[in-house]
KOLLO-336163 format. One record per atom (N, C-alpha, C): x, y, z; residue number from 0. Coordinates in nm, 2 decimals. Atoms other than C-alpha are relative to their C-alpha. Layout:
! residues N
<pt <X, Y, Z>, NUM>
...
//
This chain:
! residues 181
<pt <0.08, -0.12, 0.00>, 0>
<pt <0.00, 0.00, 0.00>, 0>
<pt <0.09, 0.12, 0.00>, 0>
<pt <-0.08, -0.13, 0.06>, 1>
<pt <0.13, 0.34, -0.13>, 1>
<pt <-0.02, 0.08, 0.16>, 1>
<pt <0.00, -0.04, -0.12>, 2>
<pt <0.02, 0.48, 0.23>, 2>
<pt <0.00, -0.05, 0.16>, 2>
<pt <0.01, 0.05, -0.11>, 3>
<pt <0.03, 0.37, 0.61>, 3>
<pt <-0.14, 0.03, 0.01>, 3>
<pt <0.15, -0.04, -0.02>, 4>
<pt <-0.31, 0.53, 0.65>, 4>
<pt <-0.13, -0.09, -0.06>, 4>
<pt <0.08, 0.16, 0.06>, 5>
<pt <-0.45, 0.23, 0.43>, 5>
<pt <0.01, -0.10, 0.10>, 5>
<pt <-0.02, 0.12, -0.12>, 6>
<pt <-0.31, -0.05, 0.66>, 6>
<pt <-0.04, 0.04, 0.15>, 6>
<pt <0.11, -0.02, -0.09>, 7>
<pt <-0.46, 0.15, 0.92>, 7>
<pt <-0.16, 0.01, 0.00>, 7>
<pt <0.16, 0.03, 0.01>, 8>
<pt <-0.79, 0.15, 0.80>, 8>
<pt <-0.05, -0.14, 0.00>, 8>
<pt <0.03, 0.19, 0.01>, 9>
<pt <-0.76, -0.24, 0.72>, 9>
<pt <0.00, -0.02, 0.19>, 9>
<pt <0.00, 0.06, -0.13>, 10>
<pt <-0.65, -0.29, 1.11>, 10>
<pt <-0.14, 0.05, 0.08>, 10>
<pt <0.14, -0.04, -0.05>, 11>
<pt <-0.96, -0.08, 1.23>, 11>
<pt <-0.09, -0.04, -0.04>, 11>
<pt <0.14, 0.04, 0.06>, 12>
<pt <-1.21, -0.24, 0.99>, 12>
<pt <0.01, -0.17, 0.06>, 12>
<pt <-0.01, 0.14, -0.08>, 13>
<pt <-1.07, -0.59, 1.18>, 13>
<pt <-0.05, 0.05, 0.13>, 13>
<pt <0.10, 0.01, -0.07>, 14>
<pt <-1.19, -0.46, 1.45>, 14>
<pt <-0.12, 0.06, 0.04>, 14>
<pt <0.16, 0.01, 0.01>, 15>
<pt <-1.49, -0.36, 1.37>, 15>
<pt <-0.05, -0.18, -0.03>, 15>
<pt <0.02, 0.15, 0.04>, 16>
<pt <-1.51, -0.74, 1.21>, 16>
<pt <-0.05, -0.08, 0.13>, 16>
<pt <-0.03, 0.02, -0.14>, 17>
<pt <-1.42, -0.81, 1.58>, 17>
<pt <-0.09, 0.02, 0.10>, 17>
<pt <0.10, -0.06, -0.09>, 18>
<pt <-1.73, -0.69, 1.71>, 18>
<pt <0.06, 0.12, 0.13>, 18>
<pt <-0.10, -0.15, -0.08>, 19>
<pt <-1.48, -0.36, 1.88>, 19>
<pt <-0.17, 0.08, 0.02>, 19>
<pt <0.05, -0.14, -0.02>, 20>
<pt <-1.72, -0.10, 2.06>, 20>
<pt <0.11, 0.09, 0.03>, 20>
<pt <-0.12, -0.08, -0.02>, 21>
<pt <-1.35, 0.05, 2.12>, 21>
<pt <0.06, -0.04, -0.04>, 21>
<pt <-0.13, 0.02, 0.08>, 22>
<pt <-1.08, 0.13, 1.95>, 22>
<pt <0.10, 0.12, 0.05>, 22>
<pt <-0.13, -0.08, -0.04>, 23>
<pt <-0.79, 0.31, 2.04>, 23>
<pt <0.15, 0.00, -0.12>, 23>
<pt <-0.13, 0.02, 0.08>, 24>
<pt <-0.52, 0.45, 1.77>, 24>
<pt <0.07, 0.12, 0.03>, 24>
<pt <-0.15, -0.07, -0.10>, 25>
<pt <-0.16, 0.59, 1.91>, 25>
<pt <0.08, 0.02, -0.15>, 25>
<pt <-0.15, -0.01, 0.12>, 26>
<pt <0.08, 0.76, 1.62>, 26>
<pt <0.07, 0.06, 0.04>, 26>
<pt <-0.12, -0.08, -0.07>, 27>
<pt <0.37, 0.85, 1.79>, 27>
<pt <0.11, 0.01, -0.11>, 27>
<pt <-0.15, -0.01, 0.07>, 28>
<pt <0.64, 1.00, 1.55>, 28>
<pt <0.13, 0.08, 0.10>, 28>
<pt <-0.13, -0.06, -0.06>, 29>
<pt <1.00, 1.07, 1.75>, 29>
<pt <0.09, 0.03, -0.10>, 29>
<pt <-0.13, -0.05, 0.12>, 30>
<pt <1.21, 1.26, 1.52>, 30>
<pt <0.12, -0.02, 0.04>, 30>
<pt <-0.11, 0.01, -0.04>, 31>
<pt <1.47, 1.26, 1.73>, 31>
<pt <0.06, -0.15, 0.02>, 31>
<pt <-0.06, 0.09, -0.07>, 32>
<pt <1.49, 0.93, 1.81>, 32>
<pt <0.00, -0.13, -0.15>, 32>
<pt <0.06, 0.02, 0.06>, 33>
<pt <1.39, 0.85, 1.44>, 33>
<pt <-0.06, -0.10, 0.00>, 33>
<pt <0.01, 0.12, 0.01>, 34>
<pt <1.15, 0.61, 1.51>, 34>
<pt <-0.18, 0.04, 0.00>, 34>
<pt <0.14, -0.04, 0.00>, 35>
<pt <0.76, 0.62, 1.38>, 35>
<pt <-0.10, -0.11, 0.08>, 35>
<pt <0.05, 0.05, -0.08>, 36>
<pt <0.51, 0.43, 1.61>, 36>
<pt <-0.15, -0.04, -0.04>, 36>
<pt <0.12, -0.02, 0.00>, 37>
<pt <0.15, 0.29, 1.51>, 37>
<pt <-0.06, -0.08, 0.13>, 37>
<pt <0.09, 0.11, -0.10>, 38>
<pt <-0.04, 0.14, 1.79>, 38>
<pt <-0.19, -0.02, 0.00>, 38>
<pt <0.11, 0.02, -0.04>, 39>
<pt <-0.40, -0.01, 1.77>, 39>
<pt <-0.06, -0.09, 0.06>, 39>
<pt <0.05, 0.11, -0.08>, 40>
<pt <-0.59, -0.18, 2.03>, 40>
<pt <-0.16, 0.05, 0.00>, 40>
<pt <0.13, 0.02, 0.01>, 41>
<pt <-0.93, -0.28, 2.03>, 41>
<pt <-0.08, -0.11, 0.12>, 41>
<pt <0.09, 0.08, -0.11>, 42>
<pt <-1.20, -0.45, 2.26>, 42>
<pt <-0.09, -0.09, -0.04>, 42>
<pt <0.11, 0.08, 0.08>, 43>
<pt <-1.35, -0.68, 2.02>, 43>
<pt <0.04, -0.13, 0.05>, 43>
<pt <0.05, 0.10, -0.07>, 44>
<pt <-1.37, -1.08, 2.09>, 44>
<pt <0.13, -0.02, -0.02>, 44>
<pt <-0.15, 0.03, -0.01>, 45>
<pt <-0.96, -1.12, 2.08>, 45>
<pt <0.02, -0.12, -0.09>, 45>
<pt <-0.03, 0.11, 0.13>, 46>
<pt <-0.78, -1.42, 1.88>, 46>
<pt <0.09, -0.08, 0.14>, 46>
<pt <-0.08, 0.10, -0.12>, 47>
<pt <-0.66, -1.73, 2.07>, 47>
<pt <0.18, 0.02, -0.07>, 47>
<pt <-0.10, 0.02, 0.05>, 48>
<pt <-0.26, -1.82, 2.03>, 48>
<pt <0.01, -0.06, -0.13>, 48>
<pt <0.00, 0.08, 0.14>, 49>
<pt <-0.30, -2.01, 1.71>, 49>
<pt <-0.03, 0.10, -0.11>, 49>
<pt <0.07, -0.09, 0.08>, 50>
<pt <-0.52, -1.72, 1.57>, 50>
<pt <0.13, 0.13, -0.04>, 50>
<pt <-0.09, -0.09, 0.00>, 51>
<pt <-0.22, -1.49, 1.65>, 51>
<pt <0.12, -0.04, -0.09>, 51>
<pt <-0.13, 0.09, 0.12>, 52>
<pt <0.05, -1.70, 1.50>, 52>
<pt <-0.03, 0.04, -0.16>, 52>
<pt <0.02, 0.03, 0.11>, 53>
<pt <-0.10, -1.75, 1.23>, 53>
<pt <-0.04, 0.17, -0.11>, 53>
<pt <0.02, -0.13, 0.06>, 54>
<pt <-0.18, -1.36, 1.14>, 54>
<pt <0.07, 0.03, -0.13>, 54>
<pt <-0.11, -0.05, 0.08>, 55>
<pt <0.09, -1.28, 0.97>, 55>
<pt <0.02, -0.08, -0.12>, 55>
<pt <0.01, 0.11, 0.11>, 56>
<pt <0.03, -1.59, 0.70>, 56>
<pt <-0.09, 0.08, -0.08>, 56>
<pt <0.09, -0.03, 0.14>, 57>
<pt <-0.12, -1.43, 0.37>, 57>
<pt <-0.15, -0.10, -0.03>, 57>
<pt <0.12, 0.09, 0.02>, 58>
<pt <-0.32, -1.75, 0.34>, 58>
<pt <-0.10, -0.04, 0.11>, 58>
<pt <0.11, 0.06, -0.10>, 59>
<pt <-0.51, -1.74, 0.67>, 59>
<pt <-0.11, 0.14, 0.03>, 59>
<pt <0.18, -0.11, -0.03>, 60>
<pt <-0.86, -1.55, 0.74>, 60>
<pt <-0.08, -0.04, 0.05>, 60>
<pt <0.12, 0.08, -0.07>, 61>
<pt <-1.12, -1.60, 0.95>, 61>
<pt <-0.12, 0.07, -0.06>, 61>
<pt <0.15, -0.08, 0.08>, 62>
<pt <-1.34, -1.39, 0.69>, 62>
<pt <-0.05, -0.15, -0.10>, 62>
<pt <0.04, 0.11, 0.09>, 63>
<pt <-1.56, -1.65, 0.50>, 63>
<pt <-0.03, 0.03, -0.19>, 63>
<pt <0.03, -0.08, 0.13>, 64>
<pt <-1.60, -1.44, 0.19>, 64>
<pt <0.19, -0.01, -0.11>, 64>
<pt <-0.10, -0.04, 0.07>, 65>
<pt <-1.26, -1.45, 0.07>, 65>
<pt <0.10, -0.15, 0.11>, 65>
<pt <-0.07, 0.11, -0.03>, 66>
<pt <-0.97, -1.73, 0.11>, 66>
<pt <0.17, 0.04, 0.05>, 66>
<pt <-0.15, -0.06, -0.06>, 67>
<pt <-0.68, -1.50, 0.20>, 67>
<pt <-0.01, 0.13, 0.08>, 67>
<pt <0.04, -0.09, -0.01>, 68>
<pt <-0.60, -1.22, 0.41>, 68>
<pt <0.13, 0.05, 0.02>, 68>
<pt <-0.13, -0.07, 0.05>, 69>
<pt <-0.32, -0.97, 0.30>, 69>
<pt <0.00, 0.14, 0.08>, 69>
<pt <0.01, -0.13, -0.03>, 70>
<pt <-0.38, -0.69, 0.52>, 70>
<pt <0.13, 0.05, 0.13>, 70>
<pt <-0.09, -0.01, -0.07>, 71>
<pt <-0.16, -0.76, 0.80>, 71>
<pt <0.14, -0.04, -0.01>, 71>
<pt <-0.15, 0.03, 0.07>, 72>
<pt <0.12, -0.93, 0.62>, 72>
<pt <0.05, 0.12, -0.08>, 72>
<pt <-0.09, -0.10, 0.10>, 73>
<pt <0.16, -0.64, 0.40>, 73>
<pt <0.06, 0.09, 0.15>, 73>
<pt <-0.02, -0.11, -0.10>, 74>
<pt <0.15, -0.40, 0.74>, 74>
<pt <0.13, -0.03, 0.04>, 74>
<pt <-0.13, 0.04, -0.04>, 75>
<pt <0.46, -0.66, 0.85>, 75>
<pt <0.08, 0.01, -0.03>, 75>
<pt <-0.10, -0.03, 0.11>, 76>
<pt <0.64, -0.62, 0.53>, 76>
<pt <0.01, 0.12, 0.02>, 76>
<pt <-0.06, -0.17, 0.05>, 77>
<pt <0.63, -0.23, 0.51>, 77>
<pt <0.09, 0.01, 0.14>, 77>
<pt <-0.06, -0.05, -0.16>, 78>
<pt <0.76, -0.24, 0.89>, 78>
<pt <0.08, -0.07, -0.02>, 78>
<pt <-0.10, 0.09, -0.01>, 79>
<pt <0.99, -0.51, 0.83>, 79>
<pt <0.13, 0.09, -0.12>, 79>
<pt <-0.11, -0.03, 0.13>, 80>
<pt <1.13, -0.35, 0.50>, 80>
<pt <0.07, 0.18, 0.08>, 80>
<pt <-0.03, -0.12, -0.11>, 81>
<pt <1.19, 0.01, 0.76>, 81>
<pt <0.06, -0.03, 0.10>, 81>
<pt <-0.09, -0.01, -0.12>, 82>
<pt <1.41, -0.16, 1.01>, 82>
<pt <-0.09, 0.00, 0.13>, 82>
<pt <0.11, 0.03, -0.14>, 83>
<pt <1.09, -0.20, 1.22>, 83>
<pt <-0.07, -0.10, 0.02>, 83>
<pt <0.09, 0.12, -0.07>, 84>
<pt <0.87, -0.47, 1.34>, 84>
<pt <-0.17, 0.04, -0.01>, 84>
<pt <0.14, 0.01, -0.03>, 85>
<pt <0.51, -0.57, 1.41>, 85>
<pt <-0.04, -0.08, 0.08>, 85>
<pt <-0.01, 0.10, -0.07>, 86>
<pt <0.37, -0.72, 1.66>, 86>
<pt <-0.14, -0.04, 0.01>, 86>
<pt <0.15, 0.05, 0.00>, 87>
<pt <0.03, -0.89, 1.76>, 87>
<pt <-0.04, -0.04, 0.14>, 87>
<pt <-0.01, 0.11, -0.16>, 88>
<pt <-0.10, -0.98, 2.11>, 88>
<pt <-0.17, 0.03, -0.03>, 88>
<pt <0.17, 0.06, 0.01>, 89>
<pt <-0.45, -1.12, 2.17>, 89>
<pt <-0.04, -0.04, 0.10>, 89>
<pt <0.06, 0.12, -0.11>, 90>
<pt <-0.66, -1.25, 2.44>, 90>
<pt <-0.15, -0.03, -0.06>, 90>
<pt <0.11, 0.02, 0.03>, 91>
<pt <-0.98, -1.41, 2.35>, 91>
<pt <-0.14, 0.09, 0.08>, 91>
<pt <0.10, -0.07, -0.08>, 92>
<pt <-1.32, -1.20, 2.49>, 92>
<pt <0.08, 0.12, 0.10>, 92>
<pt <-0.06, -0.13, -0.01>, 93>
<pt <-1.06, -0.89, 2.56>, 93>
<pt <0.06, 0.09, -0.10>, 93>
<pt <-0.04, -0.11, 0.05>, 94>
<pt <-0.94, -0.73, 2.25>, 94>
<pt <0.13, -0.10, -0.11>, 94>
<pt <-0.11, -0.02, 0.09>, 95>
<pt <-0.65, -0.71, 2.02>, 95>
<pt <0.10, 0.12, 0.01>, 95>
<pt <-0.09, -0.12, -0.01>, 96>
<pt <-0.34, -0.49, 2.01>, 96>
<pt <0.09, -0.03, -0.14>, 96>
<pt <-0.08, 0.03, 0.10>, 97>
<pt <-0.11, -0.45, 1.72>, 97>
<pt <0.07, 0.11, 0.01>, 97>
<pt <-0.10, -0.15, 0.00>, 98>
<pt <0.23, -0.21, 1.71>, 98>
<pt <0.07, -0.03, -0.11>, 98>
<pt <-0.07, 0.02, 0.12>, 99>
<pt <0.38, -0.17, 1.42>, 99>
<pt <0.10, 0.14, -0.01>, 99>
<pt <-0.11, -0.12, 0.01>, 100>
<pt <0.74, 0.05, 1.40>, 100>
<pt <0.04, 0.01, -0.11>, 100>
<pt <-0.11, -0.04, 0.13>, 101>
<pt <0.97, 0.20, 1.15>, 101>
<pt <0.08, 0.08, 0.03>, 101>
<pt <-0.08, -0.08, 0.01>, 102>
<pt <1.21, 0.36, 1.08>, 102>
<pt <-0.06, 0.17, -0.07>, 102>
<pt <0.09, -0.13, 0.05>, 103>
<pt <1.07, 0.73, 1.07>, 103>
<pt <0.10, 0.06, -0.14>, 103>
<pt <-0.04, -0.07, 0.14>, 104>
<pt <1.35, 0.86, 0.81>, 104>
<pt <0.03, -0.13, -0.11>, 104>
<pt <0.01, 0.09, 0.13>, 105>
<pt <1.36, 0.52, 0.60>, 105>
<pt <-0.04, 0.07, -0.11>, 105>
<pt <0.07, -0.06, 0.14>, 106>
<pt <1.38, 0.59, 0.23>, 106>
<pt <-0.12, -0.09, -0.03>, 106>
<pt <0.12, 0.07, 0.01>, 107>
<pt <1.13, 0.31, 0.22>, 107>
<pt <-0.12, 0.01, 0.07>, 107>
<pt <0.11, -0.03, -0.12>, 108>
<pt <0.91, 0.42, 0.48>, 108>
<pt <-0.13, 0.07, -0.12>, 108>
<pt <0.13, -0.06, 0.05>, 109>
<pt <0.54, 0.49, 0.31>, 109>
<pt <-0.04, 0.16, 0.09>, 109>
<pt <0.01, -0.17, -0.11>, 110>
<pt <0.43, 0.86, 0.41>, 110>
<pt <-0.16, -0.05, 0.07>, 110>
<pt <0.14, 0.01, -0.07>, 111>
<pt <0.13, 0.85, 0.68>, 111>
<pt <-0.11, 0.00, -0.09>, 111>
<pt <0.09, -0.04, 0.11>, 112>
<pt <-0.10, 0.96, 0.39>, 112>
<pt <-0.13, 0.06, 0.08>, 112>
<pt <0.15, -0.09, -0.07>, 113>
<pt <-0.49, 1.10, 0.48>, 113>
<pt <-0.03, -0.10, 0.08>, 113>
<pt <0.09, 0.04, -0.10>, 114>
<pt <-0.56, 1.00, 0.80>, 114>
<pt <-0.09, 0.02, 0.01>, 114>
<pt <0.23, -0.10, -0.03>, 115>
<pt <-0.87, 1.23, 0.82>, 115>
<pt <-0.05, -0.10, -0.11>, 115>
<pt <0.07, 0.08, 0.06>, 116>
<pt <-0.99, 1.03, 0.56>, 116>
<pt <0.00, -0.18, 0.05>, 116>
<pt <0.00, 0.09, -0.05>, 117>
<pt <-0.90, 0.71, 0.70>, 117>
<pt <-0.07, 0.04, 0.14>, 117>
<pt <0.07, 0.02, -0.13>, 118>
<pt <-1.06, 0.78, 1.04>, 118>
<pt <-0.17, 0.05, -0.03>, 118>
<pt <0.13, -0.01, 0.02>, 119>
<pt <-1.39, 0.97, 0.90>, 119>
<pt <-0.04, -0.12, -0.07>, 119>
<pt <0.10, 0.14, 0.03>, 120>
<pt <-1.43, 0.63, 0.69>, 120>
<pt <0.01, -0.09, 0.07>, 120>
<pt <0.07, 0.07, -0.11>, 121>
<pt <-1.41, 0.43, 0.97>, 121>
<pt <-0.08, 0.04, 0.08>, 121>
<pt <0.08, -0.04, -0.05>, 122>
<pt <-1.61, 0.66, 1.15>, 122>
<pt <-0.16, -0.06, -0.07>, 122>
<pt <0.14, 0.03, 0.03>, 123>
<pt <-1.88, 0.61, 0.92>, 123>
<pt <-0.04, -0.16, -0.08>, 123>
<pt <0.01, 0.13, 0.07>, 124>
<pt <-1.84, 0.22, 0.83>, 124>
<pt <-0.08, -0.06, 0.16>, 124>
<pt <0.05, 0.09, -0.11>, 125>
<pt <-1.95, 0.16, 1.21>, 125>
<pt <-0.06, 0.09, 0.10>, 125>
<pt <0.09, -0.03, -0.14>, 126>
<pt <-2.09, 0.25, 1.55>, 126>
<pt <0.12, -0.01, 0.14>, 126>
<pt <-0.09, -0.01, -0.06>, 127>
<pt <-1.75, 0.27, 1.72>, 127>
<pt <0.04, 0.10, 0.06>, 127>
<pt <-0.08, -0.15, -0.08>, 128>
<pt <-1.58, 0.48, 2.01>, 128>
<pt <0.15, -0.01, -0.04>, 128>
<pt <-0.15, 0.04, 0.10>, 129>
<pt <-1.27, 0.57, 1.86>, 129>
<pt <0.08, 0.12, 0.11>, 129>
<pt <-0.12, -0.12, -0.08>, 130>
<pt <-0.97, 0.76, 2.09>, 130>
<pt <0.09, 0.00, -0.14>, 130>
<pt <-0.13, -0.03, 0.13>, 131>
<pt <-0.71, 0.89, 1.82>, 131>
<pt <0.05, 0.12, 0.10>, 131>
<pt <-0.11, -0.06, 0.00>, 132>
<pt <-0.41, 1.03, 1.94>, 132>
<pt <0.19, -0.02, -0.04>, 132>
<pt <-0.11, 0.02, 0.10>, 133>
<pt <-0.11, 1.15, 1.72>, 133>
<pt <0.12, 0.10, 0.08>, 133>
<pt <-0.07, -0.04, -0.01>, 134>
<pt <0.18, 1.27, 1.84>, 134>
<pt <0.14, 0.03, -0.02>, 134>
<pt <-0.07, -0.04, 0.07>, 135>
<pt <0.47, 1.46, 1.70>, 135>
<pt <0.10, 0.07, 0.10>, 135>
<pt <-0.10, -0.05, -0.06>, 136>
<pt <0.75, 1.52, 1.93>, 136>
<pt <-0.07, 0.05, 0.14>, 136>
<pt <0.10, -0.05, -0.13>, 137>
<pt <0.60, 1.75, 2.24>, 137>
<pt <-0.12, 0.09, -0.05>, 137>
<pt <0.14, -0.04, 0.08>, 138>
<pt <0.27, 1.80, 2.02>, 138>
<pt <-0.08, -0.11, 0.00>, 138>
<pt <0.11, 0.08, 0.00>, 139>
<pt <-0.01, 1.62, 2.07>, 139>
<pt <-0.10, 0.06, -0.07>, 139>
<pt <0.12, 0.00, 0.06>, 140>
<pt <-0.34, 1.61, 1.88>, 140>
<pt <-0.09, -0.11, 0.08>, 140>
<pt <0.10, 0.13, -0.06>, 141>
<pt <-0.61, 1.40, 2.07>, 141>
<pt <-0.18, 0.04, -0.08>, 141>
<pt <0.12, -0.05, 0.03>, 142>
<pt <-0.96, 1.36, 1.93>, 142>
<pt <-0.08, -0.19, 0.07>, 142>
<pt <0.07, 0.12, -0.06>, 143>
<pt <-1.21, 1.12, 2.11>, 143>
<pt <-0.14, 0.03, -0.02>, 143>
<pt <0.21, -0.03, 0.04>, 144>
<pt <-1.59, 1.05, 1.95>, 144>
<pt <-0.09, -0.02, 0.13>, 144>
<pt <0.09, -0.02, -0.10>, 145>
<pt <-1.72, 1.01, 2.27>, 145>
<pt <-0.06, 0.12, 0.07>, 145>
<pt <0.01, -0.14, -0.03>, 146>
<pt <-1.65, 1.37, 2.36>, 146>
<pt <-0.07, 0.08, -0.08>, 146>
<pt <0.10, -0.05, 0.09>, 147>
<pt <-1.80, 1.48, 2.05>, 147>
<pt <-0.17, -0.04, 0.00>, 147>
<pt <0.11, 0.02, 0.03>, 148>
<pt <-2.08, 1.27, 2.04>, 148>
<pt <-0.08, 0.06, 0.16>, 148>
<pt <0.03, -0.07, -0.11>, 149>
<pt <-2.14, 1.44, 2.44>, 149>
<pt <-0.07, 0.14, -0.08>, 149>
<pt <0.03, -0.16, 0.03>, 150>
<pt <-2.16, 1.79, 2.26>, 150>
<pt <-0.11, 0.00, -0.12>, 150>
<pt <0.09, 0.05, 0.07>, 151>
<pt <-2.35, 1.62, 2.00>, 151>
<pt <-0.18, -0.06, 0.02>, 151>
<pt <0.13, 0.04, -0.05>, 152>
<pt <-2.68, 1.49, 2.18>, 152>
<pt <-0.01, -0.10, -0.09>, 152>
<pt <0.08, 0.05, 0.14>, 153>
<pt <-2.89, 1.32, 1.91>, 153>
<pt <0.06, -0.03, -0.09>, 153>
<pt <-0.08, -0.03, 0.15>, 154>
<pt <-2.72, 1.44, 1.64>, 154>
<pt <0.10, -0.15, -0.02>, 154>
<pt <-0.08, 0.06, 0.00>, 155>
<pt <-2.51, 1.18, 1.48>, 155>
<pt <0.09, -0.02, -0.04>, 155>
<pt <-0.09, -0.04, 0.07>, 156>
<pt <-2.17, 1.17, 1.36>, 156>
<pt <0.00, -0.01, -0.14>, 156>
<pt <0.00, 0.02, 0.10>, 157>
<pt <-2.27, 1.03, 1.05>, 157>
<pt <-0.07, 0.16, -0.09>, 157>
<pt <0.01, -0.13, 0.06>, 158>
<pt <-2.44, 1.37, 0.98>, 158>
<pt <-0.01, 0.05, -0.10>, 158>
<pt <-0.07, -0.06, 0.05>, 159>
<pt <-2.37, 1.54, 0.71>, 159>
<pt <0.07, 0.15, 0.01>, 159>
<pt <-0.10, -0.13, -0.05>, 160>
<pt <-2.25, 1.87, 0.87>, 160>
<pt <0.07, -0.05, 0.08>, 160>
<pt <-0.08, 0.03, -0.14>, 161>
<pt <-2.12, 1.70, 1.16>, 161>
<pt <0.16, -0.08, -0.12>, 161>
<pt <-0.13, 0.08, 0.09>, 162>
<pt <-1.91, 1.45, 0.87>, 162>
<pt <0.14, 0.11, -0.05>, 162>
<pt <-0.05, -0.10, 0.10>, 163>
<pt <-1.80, 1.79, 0.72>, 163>
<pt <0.09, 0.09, 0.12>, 163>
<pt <-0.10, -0.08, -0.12>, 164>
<pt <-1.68, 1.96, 1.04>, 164>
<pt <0.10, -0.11, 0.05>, 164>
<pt <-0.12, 0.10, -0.02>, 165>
<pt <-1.52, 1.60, 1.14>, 165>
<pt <0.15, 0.03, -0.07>, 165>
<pt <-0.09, 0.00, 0.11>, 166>
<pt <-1.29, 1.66, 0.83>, 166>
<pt <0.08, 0.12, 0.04>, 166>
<pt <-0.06, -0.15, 0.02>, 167>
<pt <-1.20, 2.06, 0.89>, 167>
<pt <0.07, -0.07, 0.10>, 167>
<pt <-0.09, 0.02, -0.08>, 168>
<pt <-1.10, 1.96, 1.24>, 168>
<pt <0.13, -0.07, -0.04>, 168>
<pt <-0.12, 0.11, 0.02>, 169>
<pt <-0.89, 1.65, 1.19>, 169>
<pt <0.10, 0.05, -0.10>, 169>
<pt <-0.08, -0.04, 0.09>, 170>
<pt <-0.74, 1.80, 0.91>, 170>
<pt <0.07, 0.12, 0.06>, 170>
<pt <-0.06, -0.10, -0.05>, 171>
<pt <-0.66, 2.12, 1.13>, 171>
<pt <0.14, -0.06, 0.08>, 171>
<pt <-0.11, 0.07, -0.07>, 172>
<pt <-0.51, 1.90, 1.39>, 172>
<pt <0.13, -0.08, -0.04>, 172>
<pt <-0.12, 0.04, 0.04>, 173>
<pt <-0.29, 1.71, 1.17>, 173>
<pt <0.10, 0.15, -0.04>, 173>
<pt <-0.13, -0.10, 0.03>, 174>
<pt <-0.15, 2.02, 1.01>, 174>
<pt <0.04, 0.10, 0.07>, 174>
<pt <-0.06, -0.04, -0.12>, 175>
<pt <-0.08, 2.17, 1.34>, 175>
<pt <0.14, -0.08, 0.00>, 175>
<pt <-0.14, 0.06, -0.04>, 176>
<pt <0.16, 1.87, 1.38>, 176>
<pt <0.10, -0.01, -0.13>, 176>
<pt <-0.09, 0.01, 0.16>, 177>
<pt <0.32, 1.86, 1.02>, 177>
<pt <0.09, 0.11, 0.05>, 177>
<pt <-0.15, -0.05, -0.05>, 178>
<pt <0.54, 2.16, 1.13>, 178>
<pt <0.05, -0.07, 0.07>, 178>
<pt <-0.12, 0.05, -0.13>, 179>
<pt <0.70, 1.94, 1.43>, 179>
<pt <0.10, -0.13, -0.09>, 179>
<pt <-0.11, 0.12, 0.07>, 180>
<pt <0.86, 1.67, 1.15>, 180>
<pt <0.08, 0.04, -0.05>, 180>
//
């Protein structure tokens, strides 16, 4: 995938798959330390030891529609081909976690690409509380739909003013942090 922001949309649409009412995604870039950071964990029905092993195999899926699944092998390769890692932990009826590193100045390193677009379409693929926080050195961005959907009542994020102000924000917030790289 030409962006990271793809293979994060794949790990978030697993757990939605996963029956997730929570999701939690961590992008820590250390410039100094050059080292970029994705973290997502979720509260969906977890994967036994066998289920975890086996992740990272192209030819295993527990989707019945399709006989392969290339979403987290590719996420292993782009981190593997950056001098970074991936990792997987699981408990059954607690969740999922996945960290995936790199090398933040790798010439191979994919650029983050549109998060805002990756987070408003997982916003509107499900019914999920989503924490997102990105941070860029001593810059944080935090956005959490719970908080919104508070100020929100009724209204629902699917919206379409609420979708359209989702976007200004998120997009503000990222390019706050774009100077700290």
């Amino acid at each position: 995938m030409r962006e990271l922001s793809l293979h994060i949309l794949d790990v978030l649409e697993n757990a939605l798959a996963a029956g997730a009412t929570f999701v939690e995604l961590i992008i820590e870039e250390d410039v100094a330390a050059d080292l970029l950071t994705i973290i997502v964990r979720d509260n969906g029905r977890g994967m036994d030891e066998e289920q975890v092993s086996r992740a990272v195999d192209p030819f295993f899926t527990t989707r019945t529609t399709r006989h392969v699944g290339l979403g987290i092998p590719l996420f292993k390769a782009a981190a593997d081909r950056c001098n970074g890692r991936l990792t997987l932990s699981s408990k059954p009826g607690r969740g999922t976690e996945l960290e995936a590193t790199f090398q933040h100045s790798h010439i191979d390193r994919a650029p983050l690409g549109d998060i805002e677009g990756t987070l408003v379409a997982f916003l509107l693929s499900g019914s999920c509380d989503l924490e997102y926080v990105h941070c860029v050195g001593d810059e944080t961005f935090r956005f959490h739909t719970a908080e919104v959907q508070r100020e929100l009542g009724d209204v629902p994020l699917t919206h379409p003013a609420v979708v359209d102000w989702l976007r200004g924000f998120l997009a503000e917030g990222e390019a706050a942090l774009a100077s700290r790289r």
